[in-house]
NUTIVO-672532 format. One line per 2 residues: number of its first residue (from 0); their letters; for each residue x, y, z of N, C-alpha, C. Coordinates in steps of 0.1 Angstrom, whole numbers, plus 2048, in hexadecimal, padded with zeros to 3 digits. Layout:
NUM = A = X,Y,Z,X,Y,Z,X,Y,Z  ...
% end
This chain:
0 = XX = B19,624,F33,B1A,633,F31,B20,639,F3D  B28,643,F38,B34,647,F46,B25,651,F4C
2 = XX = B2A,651,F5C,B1B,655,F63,B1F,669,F61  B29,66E,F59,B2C,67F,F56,B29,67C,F4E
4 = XX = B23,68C,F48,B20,68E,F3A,B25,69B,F3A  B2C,6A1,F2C,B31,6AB,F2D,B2E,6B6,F23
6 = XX = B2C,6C3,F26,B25,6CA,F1A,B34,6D2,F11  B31,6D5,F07,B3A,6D9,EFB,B47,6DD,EFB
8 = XX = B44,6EA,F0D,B4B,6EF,F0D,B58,6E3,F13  B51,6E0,F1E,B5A,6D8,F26,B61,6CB,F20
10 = XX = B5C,6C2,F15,B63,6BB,F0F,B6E,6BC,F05  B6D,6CD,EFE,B79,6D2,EFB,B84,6DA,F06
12 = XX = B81,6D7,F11,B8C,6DB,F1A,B91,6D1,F20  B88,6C5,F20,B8C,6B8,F24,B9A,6B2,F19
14 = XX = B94,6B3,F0D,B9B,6B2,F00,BAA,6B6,F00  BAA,6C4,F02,BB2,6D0,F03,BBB,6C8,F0D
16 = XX = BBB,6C1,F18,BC2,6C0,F24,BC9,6B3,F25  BC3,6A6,F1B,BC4,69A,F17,BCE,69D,F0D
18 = XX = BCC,6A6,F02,BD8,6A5,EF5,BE6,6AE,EFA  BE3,6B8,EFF,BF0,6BC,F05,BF7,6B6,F0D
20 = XX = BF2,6B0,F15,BFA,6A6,F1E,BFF,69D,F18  BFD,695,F10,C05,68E,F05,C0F,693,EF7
22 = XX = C0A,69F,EF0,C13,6AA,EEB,C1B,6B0,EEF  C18,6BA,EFC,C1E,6C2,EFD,C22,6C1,F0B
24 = XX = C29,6B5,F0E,C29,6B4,F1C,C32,6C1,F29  C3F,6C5,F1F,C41,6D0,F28,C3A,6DC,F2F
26 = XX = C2F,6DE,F26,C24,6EB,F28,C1A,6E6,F33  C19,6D8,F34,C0E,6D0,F3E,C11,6D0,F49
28 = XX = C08,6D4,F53,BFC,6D9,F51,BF9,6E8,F4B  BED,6E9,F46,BEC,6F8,F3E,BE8,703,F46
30 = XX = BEC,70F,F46,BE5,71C,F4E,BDD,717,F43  BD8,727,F48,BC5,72C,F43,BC7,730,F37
32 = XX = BD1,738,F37,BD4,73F,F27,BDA,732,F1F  BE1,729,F22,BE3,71F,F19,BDA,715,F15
34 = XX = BD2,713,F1E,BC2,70E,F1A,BBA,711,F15  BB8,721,F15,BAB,725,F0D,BB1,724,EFF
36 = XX = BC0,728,EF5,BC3,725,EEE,BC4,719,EE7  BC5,70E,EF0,BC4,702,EE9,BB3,6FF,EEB
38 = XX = BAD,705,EEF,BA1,702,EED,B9A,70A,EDD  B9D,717,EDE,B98,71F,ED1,BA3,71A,ECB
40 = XX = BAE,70D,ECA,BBC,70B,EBE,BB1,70C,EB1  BB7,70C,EA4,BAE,70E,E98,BB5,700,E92
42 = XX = BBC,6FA,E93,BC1,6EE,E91,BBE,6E2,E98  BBC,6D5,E93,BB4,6CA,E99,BAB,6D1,EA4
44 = XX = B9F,6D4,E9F,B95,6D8,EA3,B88,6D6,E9C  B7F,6D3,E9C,B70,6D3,E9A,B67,6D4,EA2
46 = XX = B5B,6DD,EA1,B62,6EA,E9A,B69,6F3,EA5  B70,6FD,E9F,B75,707,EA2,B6E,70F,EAF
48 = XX = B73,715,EB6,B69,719,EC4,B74,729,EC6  B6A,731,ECB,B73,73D,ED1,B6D,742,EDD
50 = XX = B74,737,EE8,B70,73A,EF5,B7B,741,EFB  B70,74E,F04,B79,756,F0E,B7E,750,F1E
52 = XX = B86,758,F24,B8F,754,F2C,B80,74E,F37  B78,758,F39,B6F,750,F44,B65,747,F42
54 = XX = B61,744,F33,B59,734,F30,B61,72D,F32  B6C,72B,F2E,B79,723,F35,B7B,71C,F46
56 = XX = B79,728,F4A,B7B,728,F58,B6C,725,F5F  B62,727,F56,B58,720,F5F,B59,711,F59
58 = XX = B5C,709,F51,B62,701,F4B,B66,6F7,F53  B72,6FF,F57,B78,6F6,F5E,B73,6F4,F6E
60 = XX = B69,6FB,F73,B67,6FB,F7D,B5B,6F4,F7F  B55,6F4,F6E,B4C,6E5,F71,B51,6D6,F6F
62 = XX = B5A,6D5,F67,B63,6CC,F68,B69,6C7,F74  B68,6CE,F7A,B72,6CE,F89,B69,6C9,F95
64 = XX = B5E,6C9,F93,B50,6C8,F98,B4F,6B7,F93  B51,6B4,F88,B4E,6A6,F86,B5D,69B,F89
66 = XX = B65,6A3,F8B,B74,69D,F92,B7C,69A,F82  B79,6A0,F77,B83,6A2,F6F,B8C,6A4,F6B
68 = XX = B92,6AF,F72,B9C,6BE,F76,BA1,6BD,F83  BAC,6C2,F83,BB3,6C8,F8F,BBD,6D0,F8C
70 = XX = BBD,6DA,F95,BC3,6E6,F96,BD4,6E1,F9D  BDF,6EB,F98,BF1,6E8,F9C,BF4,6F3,F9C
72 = XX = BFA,6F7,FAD,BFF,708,FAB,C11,6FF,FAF  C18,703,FA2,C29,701,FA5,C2B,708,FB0
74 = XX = C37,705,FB2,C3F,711,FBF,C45,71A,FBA  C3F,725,FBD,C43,732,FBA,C3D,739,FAA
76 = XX = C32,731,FA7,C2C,737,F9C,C1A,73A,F9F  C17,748,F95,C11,750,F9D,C02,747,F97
78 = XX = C01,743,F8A,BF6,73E,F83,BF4,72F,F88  BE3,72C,F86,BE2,71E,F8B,BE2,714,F7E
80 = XX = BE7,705,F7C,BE8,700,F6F,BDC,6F5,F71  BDC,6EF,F69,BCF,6E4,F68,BD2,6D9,F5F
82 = XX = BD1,6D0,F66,BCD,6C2,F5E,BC4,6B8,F64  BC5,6B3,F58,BB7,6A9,F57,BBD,69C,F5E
84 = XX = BAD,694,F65,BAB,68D,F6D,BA4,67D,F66  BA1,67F,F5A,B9D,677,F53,BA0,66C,F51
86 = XX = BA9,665,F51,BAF,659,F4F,BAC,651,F5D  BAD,658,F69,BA8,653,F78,B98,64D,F7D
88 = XX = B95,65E,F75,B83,661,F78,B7F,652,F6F  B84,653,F60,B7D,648,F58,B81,63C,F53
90 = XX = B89,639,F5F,B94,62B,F60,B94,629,F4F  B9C,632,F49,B9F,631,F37,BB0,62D,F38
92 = XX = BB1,629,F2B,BC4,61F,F2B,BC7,62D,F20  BD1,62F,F21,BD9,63A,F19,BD4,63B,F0B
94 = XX = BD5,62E,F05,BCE,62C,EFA,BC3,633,EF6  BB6,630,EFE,BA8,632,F01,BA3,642,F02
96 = XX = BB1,649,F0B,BAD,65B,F11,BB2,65D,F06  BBB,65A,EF9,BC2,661,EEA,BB7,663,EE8
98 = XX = BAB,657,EE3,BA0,655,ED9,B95,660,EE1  B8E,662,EED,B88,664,EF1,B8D,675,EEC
100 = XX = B98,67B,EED,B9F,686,EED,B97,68B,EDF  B9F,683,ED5,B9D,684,EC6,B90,685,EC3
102 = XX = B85,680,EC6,B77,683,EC8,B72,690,ED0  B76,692,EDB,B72,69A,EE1,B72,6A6,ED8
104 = XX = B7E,6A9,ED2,B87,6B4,EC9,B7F,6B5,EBD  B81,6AD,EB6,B7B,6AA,EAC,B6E,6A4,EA4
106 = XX = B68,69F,EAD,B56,699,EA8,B5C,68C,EA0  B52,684,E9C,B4F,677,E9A,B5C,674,E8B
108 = XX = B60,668,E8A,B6E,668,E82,B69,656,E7E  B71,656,E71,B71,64C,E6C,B82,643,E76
110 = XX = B81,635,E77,B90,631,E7B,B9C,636,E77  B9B,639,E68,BA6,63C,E65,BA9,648,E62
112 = XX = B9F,651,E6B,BA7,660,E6C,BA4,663,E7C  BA0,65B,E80,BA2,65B,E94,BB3,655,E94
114 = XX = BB6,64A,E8F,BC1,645,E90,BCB,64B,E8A  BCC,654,E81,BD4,65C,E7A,BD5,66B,E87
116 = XX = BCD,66F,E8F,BCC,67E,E93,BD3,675,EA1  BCD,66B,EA4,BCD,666,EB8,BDA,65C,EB7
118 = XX = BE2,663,EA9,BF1,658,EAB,BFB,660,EB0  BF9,674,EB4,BFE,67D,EB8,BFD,679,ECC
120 = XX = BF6,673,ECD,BF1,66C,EDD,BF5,660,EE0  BF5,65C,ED8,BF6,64A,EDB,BF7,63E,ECA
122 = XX = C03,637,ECD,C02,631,EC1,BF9,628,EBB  BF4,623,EB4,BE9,61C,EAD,BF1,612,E9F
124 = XX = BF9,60A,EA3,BFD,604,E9A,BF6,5FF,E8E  BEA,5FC,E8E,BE1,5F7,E84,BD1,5FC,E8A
126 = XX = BC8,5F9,E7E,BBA,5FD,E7D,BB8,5F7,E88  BBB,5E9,E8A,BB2,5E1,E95,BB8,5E4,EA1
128 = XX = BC5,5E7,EA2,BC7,5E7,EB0,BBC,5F2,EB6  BBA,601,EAE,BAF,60D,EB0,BA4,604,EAF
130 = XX = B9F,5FB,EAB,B92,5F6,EA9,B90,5EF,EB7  B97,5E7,EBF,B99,5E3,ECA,B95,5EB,ED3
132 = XX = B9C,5F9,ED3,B9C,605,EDE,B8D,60B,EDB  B89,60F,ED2,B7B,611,ECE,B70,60B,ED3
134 = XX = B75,5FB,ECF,B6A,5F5,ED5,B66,5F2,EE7  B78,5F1,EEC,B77,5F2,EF7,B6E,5FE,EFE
136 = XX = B73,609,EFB,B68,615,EFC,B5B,614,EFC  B57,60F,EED,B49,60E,EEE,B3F,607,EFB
138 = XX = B47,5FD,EFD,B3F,5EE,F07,B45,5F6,F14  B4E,602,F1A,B4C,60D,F22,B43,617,F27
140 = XX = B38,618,F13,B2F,620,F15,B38,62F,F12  B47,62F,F0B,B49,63E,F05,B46,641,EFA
142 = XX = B44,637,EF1,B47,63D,EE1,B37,633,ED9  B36,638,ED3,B2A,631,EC8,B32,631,EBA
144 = XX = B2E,627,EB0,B33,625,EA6,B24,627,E9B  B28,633,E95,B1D,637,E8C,B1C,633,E7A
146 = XX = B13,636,E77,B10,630,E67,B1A,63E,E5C  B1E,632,E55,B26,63F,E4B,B1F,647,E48
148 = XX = B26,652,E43,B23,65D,E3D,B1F,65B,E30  B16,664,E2C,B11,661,E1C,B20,661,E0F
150 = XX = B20,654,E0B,B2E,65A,DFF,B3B,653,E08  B3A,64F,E13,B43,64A,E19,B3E,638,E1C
152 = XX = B49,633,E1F,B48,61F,E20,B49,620,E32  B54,625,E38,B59,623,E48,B50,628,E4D
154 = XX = B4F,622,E5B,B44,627,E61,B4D,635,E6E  B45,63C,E73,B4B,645,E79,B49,63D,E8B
156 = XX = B50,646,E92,B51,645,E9F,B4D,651,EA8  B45,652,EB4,B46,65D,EBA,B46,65E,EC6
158 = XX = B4B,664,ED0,B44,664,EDF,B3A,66B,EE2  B35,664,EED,B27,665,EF3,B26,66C,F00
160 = XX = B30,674,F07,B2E,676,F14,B31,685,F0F  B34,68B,F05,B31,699,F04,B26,69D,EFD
162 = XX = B20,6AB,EFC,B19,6B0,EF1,B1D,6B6,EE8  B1D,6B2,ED9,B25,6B8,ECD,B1F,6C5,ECC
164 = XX = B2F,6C8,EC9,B2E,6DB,EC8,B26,6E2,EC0  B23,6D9,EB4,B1D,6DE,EAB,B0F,6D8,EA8
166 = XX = B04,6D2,EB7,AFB,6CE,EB3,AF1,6D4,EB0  AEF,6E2,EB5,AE4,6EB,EB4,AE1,6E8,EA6
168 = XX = AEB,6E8,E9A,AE5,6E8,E8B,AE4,6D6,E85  AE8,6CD,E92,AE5,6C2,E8A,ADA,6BE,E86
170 = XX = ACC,6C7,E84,AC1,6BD,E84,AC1,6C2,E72  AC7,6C7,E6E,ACA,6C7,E5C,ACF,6BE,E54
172 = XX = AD8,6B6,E60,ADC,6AF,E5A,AD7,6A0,E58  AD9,697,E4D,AD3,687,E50,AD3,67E,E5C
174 = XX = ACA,67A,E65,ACA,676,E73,AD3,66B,E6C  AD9,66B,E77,AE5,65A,E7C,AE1,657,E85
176 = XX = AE4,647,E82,AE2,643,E92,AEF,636,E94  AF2,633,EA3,AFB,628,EA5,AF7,61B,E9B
178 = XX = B04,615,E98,B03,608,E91,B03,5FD,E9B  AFD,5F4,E9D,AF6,5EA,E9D,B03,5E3,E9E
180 = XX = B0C,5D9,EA6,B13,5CF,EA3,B0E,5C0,E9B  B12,5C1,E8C,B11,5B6,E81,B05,5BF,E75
182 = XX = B03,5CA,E79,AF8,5D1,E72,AFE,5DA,E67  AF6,5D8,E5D,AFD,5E3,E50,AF7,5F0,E52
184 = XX = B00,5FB,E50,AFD,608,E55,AF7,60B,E49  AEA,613,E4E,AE1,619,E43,ADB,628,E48
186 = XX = AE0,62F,E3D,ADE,63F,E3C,ACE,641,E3E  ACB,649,E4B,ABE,64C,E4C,ABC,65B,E49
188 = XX = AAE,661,E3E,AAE,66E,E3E,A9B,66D,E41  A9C,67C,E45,A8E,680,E46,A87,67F,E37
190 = XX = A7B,678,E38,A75,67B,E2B,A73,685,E27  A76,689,E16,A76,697,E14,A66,69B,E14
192 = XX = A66,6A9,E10,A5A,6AE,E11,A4F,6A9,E04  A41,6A6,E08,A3C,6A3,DFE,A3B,68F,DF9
194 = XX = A43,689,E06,A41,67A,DFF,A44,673,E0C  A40,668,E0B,A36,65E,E17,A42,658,E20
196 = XX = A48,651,E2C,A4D,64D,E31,A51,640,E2B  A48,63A,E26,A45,62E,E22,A4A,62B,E13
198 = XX = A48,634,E0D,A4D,638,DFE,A3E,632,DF2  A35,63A,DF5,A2B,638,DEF,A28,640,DE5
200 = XX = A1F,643,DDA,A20,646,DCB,A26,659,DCD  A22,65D,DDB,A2B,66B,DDA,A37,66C,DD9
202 = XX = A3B,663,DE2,A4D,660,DDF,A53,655,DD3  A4A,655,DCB,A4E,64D,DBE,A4D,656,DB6
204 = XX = A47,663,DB4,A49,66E,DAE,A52,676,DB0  A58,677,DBE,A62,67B,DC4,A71,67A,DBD
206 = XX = A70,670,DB9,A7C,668,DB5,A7E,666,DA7  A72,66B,D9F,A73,66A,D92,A77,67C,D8C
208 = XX = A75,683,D96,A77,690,D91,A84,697,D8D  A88,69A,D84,A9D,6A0,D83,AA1,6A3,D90
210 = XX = AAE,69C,D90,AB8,69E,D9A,AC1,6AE,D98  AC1,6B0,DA2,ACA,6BF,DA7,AD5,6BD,DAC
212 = XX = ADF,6C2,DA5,AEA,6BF,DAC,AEC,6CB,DBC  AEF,6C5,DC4,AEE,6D1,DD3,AFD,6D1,DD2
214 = XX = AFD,6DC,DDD,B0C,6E3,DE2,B12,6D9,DED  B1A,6D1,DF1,B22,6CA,DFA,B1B,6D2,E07
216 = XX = B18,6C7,E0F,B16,6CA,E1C,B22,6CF,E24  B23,6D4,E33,B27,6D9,E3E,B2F,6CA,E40
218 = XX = B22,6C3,E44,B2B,6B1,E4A,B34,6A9,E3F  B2E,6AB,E33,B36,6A9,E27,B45,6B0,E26
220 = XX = B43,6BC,E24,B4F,6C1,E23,B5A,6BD,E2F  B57,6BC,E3B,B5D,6BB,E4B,B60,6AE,E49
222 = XX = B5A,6A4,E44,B5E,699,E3F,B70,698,E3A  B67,69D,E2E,B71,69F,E23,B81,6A8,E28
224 = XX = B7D,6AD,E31,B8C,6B6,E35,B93,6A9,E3C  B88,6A5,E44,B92,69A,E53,B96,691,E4C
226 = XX = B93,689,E42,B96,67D,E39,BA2,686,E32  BA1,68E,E2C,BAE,692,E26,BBB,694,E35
228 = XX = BB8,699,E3B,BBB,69E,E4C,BC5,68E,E4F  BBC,687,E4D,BC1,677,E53,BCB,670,E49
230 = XX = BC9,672,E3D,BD4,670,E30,BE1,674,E32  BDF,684,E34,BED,689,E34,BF5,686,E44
232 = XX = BEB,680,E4D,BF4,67C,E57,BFB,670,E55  BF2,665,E50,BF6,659,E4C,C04,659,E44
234 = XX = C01,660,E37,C0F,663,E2C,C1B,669,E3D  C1D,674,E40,C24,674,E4B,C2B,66C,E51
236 = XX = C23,667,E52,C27,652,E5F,C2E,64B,E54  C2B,64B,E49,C32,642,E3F,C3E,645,E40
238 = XX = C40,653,E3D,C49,65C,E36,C54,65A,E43  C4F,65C,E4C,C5B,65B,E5A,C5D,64E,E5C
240 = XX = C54,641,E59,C59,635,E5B,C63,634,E4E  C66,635,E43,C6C,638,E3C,C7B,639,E3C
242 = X = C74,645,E40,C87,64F,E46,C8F,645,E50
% end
């Protein structure tokens, strides 16, 4: 486990600082006003964030504190620019800072919509070559590989050295935990109200009672966008290998 741990904000500025420098490399390093925007961007984002100019800036000055960041004044320009130190600080291969990026930005991803978003960074010719980089990560101590989603087969991926933006409301949702290498991933829920851990004659009534159909979950639906998200990237890649 990398010996930084970084909180919500800072992993999205970390993010922020890793994809533009491979996007947008003319604009790199970013002032302050081009950071906070790609930080609140509303595009490849999960979730969405609307941070002001000085959470930013305290941001980066805790970042700067763990040797993340560094500050670039050009000659003869009045603003100071920033980029990230990450690839140094966390001896990562170009490959490795894409994936970590795409996570940071975005929360936990099946392979084939990490490798569909993190091919704007770095190429990924096939599943396995990303499954290589992944796993290299993991035996790093950056990334954990988590149990599918309910309704889904692939298992997800996440990192571990931030805190997800959106954990305040995770405890609604069905605990996950890391998979096990050679272990079949099995969906864990809280037992519902009214029947036994164990599944004893209250939860045999439980289960005999009419089903309800519910409204799509938050993680379901967020699902369902990034997997479509990862499709239309993929078609793209075809479409230009094509041409």
């Amino acid at each position: 486990m990398p010996a930084l741990e970084l909180d919500a904000i800072e992993a999205r500025i970390l993010g922020v600082l890793i994809e533009k420098e491979r996007t947008t490399p003319d604009l790199y390093p970013l002032t302050l006003n081009a950071l906070v925007q790609g930080c609140n961007q509303k595009s490849n984002r999960a979730p969405t964030m609307e941070l002001t100019d000085s959470a930013v800036l305290a941001g980066i000055d805790r970042l700067r504190r763990k040797g993340l960041i560094g500050g670039q004044h050009s000659s003869g320009a009045r603003v100071e620019r920033y980029r990230h130190t990450a690839a140094t600080a966390w001896s990562l291969t170009e490959g490795e800072l894409a994936v970590m990026a795409e996570l940071m930005l975005r929360g936990a991803q099946q392979p084939g919509e990490l490798r569909g978003r993190a091919d704007r960074m770095s190429r990924f010719e096939t599943l396995e070559a990303l499954g290589a980089v992944l796993e290299a990560l993991r035996q790093k101590g950056f990334v954990q590989r988590l149990e599918p989603l309910p309704g889904a087969r692939a298992p997800q991926w996440d990192q571990i050295v931030a805190t997800a933006p959106g954990a305040a409301g995770a405890s609604a949702a069905p605990t996950r935990t890391p998979v096990s290498e050679g272990a079949l991933p099995i969906e864990r829920r809280a037992p519902a109200p009214g029947s036994t851990a164990t599944g004893g004659p209250v939860a045999a009534s439980a289960t005999s009672a009419p089903a309800h159909t519910t409204a799509p979950t938050a993680a379901t639906l967020a699902s369902l966008e990034a997997r479509v998200a990862a499709l239309e990237a993929e078609v793209k890649r075809l479409v230009a290998l094509l041409e």
